[in-house]
HTML snippet that shows the backbone in 3Dmol.js (N, CA, C, O; Angstrom):
<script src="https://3Dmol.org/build/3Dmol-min.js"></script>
<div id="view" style="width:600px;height:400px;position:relative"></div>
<script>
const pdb = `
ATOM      1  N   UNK A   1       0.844  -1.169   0.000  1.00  0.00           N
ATOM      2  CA  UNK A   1       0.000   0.000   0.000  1.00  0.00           C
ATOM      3  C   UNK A   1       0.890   1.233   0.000  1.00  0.00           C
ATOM      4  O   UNK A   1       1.609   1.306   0.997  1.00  0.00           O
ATOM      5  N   UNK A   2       1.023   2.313  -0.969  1.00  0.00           N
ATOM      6  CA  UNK A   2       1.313   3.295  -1.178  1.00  0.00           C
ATOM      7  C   UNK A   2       0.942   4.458   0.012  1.00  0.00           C
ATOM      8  O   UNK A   2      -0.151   4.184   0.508  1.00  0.00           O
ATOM      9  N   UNK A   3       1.492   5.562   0.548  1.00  0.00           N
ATOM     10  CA  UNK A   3       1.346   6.483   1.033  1.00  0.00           C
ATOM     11  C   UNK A   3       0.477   7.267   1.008  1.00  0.00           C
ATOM     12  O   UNK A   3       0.349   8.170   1.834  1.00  0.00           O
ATOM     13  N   UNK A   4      -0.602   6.962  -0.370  1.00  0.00           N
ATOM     14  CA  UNK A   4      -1.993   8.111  -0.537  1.00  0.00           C
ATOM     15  C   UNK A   4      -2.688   7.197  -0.720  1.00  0.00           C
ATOM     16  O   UNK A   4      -3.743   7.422  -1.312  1.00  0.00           O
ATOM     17  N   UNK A   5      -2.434   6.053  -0.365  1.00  0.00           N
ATOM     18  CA  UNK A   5      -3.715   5.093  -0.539  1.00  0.00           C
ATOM     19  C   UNK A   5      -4.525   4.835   1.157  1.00  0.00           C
ATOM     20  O   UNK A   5      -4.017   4.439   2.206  1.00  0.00           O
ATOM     21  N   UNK A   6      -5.646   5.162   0.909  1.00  0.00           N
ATOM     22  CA  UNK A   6      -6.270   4.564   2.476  1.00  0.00           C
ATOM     23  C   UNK A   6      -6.153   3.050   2.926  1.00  0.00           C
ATOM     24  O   UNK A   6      -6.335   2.133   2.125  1.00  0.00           O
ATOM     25  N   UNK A   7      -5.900   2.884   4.002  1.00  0.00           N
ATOM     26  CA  UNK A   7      -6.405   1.535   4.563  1.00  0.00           C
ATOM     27  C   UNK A   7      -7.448   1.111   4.168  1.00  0.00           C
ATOM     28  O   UNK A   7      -8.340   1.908   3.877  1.00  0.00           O
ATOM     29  N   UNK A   8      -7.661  -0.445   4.028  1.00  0.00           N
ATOM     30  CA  UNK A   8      -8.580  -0.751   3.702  1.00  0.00           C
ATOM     31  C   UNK A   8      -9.722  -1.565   5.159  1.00  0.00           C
ATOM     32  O   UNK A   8      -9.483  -2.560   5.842  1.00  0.00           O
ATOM     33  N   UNK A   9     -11.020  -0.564   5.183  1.00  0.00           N
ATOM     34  CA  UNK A   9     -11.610  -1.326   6.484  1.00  0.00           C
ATOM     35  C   UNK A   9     -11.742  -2.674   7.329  1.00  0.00           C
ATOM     36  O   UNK A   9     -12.166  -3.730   6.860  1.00  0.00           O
ATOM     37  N   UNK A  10     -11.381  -2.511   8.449  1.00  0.00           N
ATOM     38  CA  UNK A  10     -11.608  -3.981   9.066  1.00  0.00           C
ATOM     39  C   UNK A  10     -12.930  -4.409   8.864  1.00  0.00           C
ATOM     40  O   UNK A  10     -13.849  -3.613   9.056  1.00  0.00           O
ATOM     41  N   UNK A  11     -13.268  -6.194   8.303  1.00  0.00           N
ATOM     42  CA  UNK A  11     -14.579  -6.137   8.454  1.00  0.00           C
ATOM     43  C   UNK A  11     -15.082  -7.028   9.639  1.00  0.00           C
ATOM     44  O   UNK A  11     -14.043  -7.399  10.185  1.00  0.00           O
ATOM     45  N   UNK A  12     -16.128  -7.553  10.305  1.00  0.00           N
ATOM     46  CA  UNK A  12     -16.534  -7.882  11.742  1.00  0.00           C
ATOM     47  C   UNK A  12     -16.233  -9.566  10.878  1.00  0.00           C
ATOM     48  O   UNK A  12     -16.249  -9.663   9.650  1.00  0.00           O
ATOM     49  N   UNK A  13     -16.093 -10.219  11.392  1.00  0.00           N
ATOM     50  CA  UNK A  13     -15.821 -11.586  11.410  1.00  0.00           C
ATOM     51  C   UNK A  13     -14.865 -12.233  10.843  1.00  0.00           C
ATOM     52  O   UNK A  13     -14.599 -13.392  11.159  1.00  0.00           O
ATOM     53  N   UNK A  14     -14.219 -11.565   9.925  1.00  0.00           N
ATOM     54  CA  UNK A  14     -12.833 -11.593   8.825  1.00  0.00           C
ATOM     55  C   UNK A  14     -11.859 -11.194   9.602  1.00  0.00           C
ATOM     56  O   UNK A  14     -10.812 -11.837   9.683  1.00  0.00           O
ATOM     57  N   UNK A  15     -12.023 -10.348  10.115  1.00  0.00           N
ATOM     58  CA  UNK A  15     -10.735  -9.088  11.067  1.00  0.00           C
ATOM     59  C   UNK A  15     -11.253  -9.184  12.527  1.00  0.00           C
ATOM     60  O   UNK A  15     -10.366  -8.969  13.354  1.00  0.00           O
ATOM     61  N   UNK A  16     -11.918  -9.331  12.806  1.00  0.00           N
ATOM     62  CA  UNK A  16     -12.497  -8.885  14.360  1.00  0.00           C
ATOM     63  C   UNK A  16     -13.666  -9.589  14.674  1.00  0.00           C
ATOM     64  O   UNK A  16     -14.477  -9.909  13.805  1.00  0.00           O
ATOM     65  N   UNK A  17     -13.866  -9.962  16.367  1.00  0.00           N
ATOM     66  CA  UNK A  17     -15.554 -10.083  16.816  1.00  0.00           C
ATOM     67  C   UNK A  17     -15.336  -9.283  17.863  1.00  0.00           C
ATOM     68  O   UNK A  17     -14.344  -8.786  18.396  1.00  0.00           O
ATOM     69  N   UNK A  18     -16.959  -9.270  18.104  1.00  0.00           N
ATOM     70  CA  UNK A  18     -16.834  -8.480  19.519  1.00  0.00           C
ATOM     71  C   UNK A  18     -17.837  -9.962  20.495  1.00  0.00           C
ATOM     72  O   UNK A  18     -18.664 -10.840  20.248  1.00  0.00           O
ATOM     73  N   UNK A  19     -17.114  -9.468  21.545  1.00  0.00           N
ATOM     74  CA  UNK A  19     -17.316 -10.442  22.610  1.00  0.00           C
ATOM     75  C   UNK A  19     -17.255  -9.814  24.126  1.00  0.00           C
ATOM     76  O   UNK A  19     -16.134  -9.634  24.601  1.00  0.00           O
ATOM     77  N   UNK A  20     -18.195  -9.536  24.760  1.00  0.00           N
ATOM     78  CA  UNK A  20     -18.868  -8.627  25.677  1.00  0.00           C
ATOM     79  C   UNK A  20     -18.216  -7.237  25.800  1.00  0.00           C
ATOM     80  O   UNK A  20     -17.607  -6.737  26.745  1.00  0.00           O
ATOM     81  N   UNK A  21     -18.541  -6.710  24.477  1.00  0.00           N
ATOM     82  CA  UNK A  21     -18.331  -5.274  24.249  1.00  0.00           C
ATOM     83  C   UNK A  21     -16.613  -5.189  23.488  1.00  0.00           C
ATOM     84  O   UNK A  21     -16.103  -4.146  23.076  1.00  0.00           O
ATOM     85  N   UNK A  22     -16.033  -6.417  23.461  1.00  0.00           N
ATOM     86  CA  UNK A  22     -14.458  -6.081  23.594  1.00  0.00           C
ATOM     87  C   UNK A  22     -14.040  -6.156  21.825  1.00  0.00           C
ATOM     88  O   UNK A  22     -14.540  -7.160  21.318  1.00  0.00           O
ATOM     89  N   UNK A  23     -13.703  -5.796  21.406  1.00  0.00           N
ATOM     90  CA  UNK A  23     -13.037  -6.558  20.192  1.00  0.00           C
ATOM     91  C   UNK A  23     -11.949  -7.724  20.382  1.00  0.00           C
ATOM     92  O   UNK A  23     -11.216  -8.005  21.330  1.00  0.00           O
ATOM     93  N   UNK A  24     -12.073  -8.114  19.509  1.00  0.00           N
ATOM     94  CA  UNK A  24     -11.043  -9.579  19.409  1.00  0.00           C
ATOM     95  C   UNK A  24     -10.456  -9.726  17.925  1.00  0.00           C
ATOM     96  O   UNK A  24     -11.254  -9.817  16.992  1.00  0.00           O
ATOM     97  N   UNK A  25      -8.923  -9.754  17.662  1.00  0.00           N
ATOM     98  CA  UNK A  25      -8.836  -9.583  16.632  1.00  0.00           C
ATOM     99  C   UNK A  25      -8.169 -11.037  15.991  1.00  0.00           C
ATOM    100  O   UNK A  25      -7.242 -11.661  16.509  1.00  0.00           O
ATOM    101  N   UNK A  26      -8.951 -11.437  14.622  1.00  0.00           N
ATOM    102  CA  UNK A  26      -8.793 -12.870  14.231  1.00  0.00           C
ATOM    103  C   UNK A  26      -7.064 -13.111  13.944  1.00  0.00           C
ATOM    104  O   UNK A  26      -6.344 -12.113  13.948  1.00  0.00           O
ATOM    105  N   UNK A  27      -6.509 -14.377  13.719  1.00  0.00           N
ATOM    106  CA  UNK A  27      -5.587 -14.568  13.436  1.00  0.00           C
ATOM    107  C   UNK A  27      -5.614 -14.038  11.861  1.00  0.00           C
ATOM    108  O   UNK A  27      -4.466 -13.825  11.469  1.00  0.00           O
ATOM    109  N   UNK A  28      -6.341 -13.846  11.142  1.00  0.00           N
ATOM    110  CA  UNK A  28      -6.069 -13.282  10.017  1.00  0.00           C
ATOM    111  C   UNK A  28      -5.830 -11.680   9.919  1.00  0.00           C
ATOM    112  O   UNK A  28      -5.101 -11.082   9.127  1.00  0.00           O
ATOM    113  N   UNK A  29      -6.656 -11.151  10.957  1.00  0.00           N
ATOM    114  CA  UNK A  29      -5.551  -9.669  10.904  1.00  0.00           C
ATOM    115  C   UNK A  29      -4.481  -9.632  11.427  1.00  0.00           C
ATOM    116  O   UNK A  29      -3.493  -8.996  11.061  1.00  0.00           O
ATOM    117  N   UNK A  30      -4.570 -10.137  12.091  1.00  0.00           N
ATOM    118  CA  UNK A  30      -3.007 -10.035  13.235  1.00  0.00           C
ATOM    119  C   UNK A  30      -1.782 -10.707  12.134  1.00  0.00           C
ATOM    120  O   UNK A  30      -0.691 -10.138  12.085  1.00  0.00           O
ATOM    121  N   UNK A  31      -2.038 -11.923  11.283  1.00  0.00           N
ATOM    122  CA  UNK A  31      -0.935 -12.180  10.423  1.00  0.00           C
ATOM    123  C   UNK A  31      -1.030 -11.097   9.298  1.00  0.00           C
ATOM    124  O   UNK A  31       0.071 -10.754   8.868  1.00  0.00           O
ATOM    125  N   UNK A  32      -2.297 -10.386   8.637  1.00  0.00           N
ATOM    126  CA  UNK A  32      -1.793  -9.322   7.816  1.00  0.00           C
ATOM    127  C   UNK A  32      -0.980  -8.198   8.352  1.00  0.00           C
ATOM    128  O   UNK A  32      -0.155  -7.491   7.773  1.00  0.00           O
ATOM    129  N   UNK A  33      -1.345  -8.188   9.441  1.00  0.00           N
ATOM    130  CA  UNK A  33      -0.655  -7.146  10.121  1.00  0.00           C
ATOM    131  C   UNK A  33       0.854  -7.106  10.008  1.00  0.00           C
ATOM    132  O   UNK A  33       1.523  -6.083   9.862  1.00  0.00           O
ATOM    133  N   UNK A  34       1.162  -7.956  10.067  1.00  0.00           N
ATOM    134  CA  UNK A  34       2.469  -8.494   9.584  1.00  0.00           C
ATOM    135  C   UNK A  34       3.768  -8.224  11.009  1.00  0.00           C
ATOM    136  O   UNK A  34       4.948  -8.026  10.720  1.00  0.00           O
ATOM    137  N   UNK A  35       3.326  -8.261  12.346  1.00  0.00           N
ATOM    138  CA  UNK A  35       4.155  -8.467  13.410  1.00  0.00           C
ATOM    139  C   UNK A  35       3.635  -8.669  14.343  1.00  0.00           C
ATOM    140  O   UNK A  35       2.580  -8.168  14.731  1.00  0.00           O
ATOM    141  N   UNK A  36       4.496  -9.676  15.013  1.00  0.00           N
ATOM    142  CA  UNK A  36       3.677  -9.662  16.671  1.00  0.00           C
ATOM    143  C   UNK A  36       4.186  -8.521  17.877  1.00  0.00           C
ATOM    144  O   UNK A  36       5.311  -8.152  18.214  1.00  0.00           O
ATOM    145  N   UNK A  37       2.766  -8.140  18.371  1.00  0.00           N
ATOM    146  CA  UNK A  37       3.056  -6.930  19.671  1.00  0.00           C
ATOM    147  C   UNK A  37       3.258  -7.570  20.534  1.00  0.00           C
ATOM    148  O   UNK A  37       3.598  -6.831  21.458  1.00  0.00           O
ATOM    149  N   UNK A  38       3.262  -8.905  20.929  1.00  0.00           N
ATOM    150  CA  UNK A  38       3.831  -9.233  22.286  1.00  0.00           C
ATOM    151  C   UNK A  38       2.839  -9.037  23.263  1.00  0.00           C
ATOM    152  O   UNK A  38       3.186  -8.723  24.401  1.00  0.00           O
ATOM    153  N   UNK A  39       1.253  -9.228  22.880  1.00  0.00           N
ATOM    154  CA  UNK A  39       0.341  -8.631  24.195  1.00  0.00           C
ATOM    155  C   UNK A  39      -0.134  -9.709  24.902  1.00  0.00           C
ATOM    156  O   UNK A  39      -0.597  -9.719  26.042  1.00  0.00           O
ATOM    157  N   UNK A  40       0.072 -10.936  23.856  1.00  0.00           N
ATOM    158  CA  UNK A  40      -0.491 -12.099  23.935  1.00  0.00           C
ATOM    159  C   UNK A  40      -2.117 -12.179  23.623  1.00  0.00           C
ATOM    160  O   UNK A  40      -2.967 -12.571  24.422  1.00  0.00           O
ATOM    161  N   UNK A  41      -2.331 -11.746  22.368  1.00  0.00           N
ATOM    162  CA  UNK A  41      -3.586 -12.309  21.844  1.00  0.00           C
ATOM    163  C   UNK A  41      -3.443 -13.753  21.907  1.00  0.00           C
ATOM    164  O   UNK A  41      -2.576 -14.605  22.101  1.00  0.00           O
ATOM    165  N   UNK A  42      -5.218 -13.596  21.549  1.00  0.00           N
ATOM    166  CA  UNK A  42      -5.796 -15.006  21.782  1.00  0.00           C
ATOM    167  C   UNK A  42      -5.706 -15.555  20.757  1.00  0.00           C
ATOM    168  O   UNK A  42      -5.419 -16.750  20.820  1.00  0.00           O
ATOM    169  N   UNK A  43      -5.881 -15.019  19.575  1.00  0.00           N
ATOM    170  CA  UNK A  43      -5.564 -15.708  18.639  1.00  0.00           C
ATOM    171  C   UNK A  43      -4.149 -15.723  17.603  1.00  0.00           C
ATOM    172  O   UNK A  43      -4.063 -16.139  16.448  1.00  0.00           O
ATOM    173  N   UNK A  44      -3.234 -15.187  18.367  1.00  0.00           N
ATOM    174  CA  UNK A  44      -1.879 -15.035  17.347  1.00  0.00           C
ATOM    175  C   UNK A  44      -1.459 -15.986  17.110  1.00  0.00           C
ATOM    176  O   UNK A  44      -1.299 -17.098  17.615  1.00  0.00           O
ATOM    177  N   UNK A  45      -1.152 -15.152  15.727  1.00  0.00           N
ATOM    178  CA  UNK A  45      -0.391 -16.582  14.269  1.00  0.00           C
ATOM    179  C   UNK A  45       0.992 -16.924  14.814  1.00  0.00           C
ATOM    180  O   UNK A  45       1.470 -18.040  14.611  1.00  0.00           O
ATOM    181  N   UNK A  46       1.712 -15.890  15.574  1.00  0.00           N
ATOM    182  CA  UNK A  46       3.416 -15.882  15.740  1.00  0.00           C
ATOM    183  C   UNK A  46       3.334 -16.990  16.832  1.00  0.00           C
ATOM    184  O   UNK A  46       4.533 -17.067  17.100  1.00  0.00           O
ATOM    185  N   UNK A  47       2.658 -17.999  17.731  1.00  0.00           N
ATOM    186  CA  UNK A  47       2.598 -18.324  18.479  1.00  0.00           C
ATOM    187  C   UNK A  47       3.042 -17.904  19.824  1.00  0.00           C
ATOM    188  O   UNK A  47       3.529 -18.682  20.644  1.00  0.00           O
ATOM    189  N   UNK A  48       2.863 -16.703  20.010  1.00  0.00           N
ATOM    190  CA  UNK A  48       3.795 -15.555  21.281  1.00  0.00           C
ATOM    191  C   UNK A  48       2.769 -15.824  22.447  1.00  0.00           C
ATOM    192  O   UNK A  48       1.615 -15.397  22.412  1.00  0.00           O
ATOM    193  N   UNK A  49       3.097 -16.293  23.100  1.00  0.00           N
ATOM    194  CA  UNK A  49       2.058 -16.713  24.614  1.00  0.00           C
ATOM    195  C   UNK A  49       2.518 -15.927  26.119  1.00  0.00           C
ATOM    196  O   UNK A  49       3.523 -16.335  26.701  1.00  0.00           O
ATOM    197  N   UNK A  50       1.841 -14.971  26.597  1.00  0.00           N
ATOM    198  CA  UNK A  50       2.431 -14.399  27.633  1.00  0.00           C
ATOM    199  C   UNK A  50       2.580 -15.308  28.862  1.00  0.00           C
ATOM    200  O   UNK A  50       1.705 -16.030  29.340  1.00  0.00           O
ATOM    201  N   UNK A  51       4.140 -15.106  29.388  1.00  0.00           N
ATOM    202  CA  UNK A  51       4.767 -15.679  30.565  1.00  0.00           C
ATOM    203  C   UNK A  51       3.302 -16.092  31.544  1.00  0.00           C
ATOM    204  O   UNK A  51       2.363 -15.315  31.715  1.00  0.00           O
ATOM    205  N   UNK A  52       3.375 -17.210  31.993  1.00  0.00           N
ATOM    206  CA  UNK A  52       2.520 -17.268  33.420  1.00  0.00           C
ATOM    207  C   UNK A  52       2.868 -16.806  34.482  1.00  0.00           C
ATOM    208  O   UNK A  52       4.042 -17.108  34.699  1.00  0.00           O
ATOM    209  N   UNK A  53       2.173 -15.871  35.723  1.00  0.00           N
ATOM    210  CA  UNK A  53       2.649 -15.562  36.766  1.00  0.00           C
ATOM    211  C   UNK A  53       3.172 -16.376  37.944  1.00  0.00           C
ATOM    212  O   UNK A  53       2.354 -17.002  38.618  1.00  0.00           O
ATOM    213  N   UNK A  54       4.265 -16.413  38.197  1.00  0.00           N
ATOM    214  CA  UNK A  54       5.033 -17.162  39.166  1.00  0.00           C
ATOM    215  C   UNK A  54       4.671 -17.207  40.444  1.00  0.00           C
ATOM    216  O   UNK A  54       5.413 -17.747  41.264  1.00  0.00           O
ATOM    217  N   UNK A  55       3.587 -16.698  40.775  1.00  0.00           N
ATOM    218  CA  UNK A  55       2.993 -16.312  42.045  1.00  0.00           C
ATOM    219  C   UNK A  55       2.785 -18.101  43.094  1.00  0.00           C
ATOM    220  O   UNK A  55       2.302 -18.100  44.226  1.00  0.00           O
TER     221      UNK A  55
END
`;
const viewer = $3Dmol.createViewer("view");
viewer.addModel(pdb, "pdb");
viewer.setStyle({}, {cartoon: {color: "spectrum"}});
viewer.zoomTo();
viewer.render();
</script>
């Protein structure tokens, strides 16, 4: 995508659900997205799983 081109919209079940008010974003945006943030989604492609608490 070029610099004067817009994004193209997320659509609800392709890119996202919502699930008690929250969004949730599918493994198919998150791999277009093309990196993992490290937040530990639920559904990431990178398989990145946040640490369990040692408590």
């Amino acid at each position: 995508m070029g610099e004067d081109q817009e994004p193209e919209p997320l659509v609800e079940g392709r890119d996202y659900y919502i699930e008690h008010g929250r969004w949730v974003f599918t493994a198919y945006f998150l791999s277009k997205r093309g990196y993992c943030c490290q937040s530990g989604c639920r559904h990431c492609p990178y398989g990145y799983r946040k640490p369990e608490n040692p408590d």
